[in-house]
Structures are given as structure tokens and as C-alpha cells.
C-alpha positions, 0 to 999 in steps of 0.5 A: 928327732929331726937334724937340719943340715944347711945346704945354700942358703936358704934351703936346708935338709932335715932327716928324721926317725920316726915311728909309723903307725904300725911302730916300724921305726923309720928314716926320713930324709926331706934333701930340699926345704925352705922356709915359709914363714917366719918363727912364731913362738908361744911364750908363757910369761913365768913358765918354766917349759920350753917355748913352743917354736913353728914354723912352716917348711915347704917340700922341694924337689930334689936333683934327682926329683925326689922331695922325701926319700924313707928306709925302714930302721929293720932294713939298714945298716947302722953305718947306713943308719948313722950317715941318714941322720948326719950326712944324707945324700940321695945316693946313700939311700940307693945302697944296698942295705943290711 
């Protein structure tokens, strides 16, 4: 599940839940992203699946120098938890967690 949040235009943030290879489930949160390409989607004429949509992201560096910040599912609060996906600040993954 990945949430933009707009930011100026046109740089967004997106926060994630993941699962990583050892099925930890974690919170990703990319504060900086820019669009560099245009959406190119794959239409299938008649199909009854959803359209594929891509695009290419880049990664910025954030106030705070950062481009990703993560937190393990096992070791937030889900306060903490529910803000990652839905208003992300640098500071919140500075919290003291559980």
C-alpha cells in the first residue's frame, strides 16, 4: 500500500507497509519524490483487469538529509503507526516508539 501526500508541486511524499524478506512488516516513508517520467499505461482493448500504470519516481533528499526513513510494524505504536501512513514527518520517526 503506498499513500501519496502532496507536498509543493511537483514533489510528493509516499509512505509504504511492506513486508521484507524476513516477513517483518515495515513502514517506509520516502518525504521527497519527484516524477521523472510521464505515466505510460498498458491497456488491454476488451480486458476486464485493471490497467497497469508506471511511472518513474526519483528519491530526493529530505530537510534533514534523509531520502527513506523505516520503522518496523513490532516496534511502533499504532498512533505512531497510523500517522506514518497518513501524515508523515521526519520528526515522528524520531519518537520514541512502543
Amino acid at each position: 500500500m503506498c499513500r501519496a501526500i502532496e507536498l509543493a508541486d511537483p514533489e510528493f511524499a509516499c509512505t509504504v507497509e511492506a513486508v521484507d524478506e524476513d516477513e517483518n512488516i515495515k513502514y517506509k516513508a520516502y518525504t521527497k519524490c519527484v516524477v521523472k517520467d510521464g505515466i505510460a499505461r498498458k491497456i488491454e482493448n476488451g480486458g476486464e483487469e485493471v490497467a497497469e500504470i508506471e511511472m518513474t519516481v526519483a528519491v530526493m533528499p529530505d530537510d534533514e538529509g534523509n531520502g527513506l526513513y523505516e520503522a518496523l510494524k513490532s516496534e511502533v505504536s499504532s498512533e505512531i503507526a497510523q500517522k506514518w501512513m497518513t501524515e508523515f514527518t521526519p520528526a515522528l520517526a524520531k519518537k520514541k516508539v512502543l
